[in-house]
Backbone as JSON, one array per atom type, in Angstrom:
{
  "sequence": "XXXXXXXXXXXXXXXXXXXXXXXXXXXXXXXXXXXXXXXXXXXXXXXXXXXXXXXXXXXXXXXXXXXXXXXXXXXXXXXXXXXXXXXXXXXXXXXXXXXXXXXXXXXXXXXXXXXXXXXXXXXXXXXXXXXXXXXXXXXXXXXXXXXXXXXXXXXXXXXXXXXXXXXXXXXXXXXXX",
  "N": [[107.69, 176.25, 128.19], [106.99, 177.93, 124.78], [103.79, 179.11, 124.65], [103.05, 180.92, 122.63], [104.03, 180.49, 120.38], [102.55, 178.55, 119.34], [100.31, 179.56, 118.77], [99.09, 180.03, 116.58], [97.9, 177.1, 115.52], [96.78, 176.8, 118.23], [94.2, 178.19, 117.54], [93.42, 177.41, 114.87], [92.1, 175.13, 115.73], [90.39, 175.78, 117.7], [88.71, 176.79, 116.02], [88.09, 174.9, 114.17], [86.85, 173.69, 115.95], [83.84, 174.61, 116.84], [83.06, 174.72, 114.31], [82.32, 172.41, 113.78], [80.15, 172.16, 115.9], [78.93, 174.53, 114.66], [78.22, 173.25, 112.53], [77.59, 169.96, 112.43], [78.51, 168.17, 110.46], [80.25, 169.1, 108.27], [82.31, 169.98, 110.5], [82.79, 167.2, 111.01], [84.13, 166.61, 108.54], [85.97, 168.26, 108.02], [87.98, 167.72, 110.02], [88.57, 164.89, 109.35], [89.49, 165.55, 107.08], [92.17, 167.06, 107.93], [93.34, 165.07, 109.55], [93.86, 163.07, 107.46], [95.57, 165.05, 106.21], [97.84, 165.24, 108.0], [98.81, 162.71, 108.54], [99.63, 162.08, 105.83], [101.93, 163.79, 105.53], [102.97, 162.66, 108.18], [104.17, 160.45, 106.54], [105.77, 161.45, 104.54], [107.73, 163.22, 105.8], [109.44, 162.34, 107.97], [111.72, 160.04, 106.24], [112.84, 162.39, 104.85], [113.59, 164.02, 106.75], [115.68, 162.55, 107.51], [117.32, 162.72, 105.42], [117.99, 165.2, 105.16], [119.22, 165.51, 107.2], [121.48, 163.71, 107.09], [122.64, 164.66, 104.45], [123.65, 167.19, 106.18], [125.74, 166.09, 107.68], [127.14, 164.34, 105.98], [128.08, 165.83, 103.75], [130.76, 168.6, 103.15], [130.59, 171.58, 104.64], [132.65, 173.15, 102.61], [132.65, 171.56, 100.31], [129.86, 172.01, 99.29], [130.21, 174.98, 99.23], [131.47, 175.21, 96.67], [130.03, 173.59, 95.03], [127.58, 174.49, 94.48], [127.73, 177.28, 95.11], [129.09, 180.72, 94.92], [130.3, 181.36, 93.09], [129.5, 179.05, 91.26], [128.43, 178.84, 88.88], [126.55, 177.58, 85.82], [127.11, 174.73, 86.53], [126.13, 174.47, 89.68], [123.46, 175.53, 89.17], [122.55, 173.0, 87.32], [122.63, 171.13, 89.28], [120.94, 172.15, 91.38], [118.45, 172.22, 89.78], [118.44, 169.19, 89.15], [118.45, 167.98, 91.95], [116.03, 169.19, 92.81], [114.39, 167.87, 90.69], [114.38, 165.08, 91.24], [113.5, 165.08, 93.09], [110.84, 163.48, 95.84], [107.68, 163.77, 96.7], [106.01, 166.47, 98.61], [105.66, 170.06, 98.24], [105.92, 171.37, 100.74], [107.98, 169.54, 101.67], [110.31, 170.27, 100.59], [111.36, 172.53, 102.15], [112.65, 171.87, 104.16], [115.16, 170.76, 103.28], [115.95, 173.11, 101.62], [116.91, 174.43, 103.65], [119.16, 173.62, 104.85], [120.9, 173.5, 102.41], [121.36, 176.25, 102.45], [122.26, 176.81, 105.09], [124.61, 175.69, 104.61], [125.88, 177.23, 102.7], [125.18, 177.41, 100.1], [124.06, 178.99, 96.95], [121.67, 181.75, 97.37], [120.1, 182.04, 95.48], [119.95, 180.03, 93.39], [118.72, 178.1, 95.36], [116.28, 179.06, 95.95], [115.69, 178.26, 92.95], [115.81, 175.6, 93.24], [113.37, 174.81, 94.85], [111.53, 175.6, 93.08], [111.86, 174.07, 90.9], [111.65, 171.51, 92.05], [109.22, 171.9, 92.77], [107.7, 171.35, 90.16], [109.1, 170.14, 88.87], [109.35, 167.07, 89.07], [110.21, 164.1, 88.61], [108.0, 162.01, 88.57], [106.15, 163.87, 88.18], [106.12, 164.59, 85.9], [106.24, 162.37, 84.22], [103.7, 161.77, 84.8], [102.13, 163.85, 83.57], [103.42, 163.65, 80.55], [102.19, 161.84, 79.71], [99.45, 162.1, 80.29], [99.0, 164.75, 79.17], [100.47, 164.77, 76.83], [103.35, 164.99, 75.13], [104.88, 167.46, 74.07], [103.11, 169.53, 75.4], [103.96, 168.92, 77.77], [106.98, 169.13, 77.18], [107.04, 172.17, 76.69], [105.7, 173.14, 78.97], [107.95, 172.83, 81.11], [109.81, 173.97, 79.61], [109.17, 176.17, 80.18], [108.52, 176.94, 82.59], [111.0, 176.27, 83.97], [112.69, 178.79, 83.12], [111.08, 180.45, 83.72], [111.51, 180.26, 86.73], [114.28, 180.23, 86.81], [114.74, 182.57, 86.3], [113.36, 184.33, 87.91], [114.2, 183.47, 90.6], [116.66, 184.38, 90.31], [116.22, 187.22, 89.79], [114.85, 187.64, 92.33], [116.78, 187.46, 94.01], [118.91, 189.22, 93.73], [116.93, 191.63, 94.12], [116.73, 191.5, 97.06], [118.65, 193.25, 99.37], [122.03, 192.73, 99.95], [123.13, 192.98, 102.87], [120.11, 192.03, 103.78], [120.74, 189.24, 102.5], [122.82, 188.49, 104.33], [121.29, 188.45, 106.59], [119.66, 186.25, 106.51], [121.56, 184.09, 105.69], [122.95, 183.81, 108.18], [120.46, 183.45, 110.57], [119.95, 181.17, 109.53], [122.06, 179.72, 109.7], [122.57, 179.84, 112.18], [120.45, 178.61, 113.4], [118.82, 175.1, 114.57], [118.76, 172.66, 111.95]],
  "CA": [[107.21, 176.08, 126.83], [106.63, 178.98, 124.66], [102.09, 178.67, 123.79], [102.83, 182.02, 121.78], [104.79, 179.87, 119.36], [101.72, 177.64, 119.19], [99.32, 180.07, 118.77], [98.31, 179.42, 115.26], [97.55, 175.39, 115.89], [94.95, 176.6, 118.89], [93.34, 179.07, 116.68], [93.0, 176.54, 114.03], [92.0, 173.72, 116.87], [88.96, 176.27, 118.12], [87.91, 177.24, 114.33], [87.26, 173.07, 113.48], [85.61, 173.07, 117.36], [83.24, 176.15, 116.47], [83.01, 174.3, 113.35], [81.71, 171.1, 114.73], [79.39, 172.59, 117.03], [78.11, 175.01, 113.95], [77.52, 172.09, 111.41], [78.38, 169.15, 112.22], [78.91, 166.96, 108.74], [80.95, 170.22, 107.96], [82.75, 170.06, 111.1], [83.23, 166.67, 111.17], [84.64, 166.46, 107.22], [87.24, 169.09, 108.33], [89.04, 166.82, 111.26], [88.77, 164.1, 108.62], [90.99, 166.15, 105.76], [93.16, 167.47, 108.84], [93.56, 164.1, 109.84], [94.51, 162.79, 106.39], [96.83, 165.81, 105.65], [98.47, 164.9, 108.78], [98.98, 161.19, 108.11], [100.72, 162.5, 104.88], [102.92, 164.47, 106.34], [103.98, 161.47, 108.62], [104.45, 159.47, 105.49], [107.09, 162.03, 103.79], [108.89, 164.09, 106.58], [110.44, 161.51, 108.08], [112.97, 160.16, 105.25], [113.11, 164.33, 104.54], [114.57, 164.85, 108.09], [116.76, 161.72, 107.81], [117.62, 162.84, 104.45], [118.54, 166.27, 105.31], [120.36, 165.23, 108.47], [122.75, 162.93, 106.06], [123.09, 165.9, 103.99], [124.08, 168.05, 106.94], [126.53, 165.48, 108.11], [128.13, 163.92, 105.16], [128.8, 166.52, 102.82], [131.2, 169.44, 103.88], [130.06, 172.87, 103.63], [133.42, 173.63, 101.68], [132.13, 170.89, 98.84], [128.81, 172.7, 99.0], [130.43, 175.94, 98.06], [132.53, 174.49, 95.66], [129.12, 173.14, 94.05], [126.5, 175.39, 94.72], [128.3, 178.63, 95.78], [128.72, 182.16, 94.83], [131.05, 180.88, 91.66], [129.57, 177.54, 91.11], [128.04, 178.88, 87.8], [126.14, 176.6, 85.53], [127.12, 173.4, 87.64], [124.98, 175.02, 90.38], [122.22, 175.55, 88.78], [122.14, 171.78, 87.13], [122.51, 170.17, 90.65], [119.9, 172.72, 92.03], [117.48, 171.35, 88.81], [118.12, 167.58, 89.27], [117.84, 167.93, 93.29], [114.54, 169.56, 93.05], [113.47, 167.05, 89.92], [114.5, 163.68, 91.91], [112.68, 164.64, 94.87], [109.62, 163.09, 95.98], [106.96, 164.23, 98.02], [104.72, 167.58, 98.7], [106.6, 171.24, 98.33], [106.63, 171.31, 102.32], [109.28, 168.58, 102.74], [111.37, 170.81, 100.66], [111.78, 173.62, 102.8], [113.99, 171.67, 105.67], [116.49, 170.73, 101.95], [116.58, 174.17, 101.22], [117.43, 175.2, 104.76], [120.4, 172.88, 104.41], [121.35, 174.32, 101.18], [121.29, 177.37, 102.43], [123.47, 176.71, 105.83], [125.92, 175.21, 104.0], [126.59, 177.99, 101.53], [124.49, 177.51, 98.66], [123.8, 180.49, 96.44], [119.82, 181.96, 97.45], [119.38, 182.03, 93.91], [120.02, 178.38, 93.22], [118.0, 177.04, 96.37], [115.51, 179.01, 95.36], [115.33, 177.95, 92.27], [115.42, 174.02, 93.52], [112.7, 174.75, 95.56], [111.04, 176.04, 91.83], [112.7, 172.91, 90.41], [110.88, 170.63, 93.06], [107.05, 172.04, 93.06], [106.82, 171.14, 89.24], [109.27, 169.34, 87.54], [109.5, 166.47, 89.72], [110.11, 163.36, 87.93], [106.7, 161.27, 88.27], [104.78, 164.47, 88.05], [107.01, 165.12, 84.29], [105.8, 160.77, 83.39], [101.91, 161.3, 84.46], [101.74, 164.88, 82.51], [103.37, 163.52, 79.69], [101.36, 160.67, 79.78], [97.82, 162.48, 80.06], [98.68, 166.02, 78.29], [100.98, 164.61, 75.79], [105.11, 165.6, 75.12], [104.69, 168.72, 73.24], [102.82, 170.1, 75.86], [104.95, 168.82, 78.79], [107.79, 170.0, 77.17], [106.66, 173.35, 76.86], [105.55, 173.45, 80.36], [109.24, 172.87, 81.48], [111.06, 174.96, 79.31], [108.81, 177.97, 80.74], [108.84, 176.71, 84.03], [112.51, 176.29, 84.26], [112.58, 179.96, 82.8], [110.69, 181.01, 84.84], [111.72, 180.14, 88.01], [115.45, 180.7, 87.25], [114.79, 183.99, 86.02], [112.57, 184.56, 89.08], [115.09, 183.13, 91.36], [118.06, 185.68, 90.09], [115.64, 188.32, 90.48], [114.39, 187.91, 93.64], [118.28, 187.28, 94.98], [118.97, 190.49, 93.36], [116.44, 192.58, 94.67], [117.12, 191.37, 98.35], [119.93, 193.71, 99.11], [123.38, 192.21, 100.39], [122.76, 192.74, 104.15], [119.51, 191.21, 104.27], [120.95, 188.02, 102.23], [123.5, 188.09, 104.79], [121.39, 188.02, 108.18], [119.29, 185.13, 105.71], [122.24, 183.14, 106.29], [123.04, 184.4, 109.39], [119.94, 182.83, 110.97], [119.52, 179.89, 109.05], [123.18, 178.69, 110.28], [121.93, 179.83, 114.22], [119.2, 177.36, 113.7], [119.15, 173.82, 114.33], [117.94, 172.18, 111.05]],
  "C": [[106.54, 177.38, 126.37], [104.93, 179.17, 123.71], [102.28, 179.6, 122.64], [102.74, 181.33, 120.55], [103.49, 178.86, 118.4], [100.34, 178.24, 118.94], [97.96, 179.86, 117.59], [97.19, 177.81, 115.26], [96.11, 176.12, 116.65], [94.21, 177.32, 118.4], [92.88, 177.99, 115.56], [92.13, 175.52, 114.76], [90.08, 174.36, 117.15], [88.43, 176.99, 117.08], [87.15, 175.93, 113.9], [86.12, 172.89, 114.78], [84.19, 174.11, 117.24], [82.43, 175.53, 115.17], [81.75, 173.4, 113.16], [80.41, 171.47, 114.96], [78.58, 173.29, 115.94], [77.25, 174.05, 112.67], [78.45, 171.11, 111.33], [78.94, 168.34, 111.42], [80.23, 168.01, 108.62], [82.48, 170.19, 108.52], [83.82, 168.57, 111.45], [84.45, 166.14, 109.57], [85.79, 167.05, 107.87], [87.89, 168.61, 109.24], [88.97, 165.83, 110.15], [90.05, 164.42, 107.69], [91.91, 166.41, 106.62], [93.92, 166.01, 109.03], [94.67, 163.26, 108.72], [95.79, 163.25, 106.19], [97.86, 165.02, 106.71], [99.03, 163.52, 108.82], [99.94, 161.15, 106.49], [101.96, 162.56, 105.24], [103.74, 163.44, 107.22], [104.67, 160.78, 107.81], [105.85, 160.21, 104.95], [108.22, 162.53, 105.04], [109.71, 163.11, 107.12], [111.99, 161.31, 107.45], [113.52, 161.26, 104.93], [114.19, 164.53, 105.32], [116.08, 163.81, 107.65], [117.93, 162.25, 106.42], [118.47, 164.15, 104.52], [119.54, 166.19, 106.26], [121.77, 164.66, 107.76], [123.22, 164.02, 105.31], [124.02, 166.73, 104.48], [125.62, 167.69, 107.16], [127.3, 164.78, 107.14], [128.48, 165.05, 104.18], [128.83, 168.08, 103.79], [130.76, 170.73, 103.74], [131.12, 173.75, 102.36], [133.14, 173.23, 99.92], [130.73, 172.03, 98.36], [128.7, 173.79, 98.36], [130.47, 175.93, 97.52], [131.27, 173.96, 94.44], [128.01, 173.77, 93.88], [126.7, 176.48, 95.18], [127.96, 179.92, 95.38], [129.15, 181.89, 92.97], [130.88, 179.6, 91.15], [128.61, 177.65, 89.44], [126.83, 177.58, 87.07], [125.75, 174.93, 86.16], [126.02, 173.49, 88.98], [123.63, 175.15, 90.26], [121.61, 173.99, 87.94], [122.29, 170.96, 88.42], [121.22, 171.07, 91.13], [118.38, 172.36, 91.07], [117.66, 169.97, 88.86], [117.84, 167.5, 91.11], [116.26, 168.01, 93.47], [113.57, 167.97, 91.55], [113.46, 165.45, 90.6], [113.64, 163.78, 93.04], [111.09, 164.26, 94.68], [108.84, 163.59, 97.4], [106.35, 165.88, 97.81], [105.69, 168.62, 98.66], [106.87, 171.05, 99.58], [107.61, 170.47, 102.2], [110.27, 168.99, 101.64], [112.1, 172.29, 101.19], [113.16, 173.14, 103.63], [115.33, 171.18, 104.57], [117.07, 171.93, 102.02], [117.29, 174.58, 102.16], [118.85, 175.0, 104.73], [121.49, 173.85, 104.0], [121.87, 175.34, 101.68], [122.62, 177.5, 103.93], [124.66, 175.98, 105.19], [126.74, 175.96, 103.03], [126.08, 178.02, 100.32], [123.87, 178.67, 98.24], [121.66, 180.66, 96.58], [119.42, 181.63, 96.27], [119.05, 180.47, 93.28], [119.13, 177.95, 94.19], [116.78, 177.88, 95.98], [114.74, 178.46, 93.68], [114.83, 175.73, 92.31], [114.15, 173.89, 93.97], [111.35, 174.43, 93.96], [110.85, 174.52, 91.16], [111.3, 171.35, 90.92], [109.2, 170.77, 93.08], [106.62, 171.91, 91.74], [107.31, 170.69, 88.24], [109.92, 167.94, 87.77], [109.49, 164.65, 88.48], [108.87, 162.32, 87.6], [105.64, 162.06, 88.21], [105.35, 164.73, 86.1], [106.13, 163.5, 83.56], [103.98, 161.44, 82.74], [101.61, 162.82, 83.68], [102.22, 164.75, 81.0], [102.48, 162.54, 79.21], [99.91, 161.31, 79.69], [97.65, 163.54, 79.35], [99.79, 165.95, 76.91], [102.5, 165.21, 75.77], [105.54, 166.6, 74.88], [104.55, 169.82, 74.64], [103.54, 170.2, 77.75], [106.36, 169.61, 78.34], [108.19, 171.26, 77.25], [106.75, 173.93, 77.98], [106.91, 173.26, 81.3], [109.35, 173.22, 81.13], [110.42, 176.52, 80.29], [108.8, 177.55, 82.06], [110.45, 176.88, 84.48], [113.24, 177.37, 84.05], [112.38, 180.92, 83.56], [111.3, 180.97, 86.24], [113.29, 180.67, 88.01], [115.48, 181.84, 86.92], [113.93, 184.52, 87.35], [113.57, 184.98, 90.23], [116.4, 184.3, 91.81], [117.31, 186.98, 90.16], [115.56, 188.81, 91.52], [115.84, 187.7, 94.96], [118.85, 189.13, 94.85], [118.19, 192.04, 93.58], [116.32, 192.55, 96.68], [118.38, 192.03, 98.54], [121.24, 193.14, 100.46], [123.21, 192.2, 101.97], [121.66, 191.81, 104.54], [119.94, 189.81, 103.93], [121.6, 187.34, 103.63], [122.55, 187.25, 106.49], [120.11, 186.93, 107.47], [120.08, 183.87, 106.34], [122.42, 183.08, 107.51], [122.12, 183.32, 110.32], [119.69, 181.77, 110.55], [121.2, 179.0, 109.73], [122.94, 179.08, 111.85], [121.13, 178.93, 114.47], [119.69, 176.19, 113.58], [118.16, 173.09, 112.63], [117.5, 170.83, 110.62]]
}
């Protein structure tokens, strides 16, 4: 087993114990929120993995091109905006999607932009902001969001130059996901 890999965790582990020991209310609040987050995290990843696994395994990576590719134009970019707006759950549980995405052939630009898609225009976060800041101002906040991010997106694909995209993919299809 490789601890290196794990290094972060016991650094975090003897920061809350340090913690503890320096004030305890302090110390003990902070294993409480840890605790919580962590109990989250059980709650979403799950269906995520199962979700991504189905992904992996029912659809081919030829469809994937074909819909999210290099030439998947427009179409690409409205599946990479309703993916990210249907999903539910915390940005983390769309990283192991994108990975997907991304072994299967999906254009960087598009999975990044789902990712974009996903941290803010999620369908029950679009209800309770129209609902408490009004339609005007929701709408707003999507068009520049969705602006944003896909103009972001094609940027930041575009300033990654062609080799690195490649060993991008490269390792993301070496990995198990």
């Amino acid at each position: 087993m490789n601890l290196r890999r794990y290094s972060f965790a016991f650094v975090f582990a003897l920061i809350m114990v340090g913690m503890y020991f320096y004030d305890h209310s302090t110390g003990l609040k902070a294993v409480n929120i840890t605790v919580q987050n962590f109990r989250e995290m059980l709650l979403f990843l799950p269906p995520i993995f199962i979700l991504v696994g189905l992904l992996d395994v029912w659809v081919p990576k030829e469809t994937m091109i074909k819909l999210m590719g290099e030439g998947s134009g427009l179409k690409g970019i409205m599946i990479a905006f309703i993916l990210g707006s249907a999903a539910a759950g915390p940005l983390y549980a769309a990283f192991p999607v994108a990975a997907v995405l991304i072994k299967k052939g999906a254009r960087l630009a598009y999975v990044l932009f789902f990712l974009g898609a996903w941290s803010s225009t999620k369908l029950p976060l679009v209800i309770y902001e129209s609902a408490s800041l009004g339609l005007r101002f929701t709408l707003i906040h999507i068009t520049v969001s969705i602006a944003g991010f896909l103009s972001a997106a094609f940027f930041i694909e575009k300033m990654i130059p062609a080799r690195s995209r490649e060993l991008i993919y490269e390792k993301t299809r070496s990995q198990e996901v």
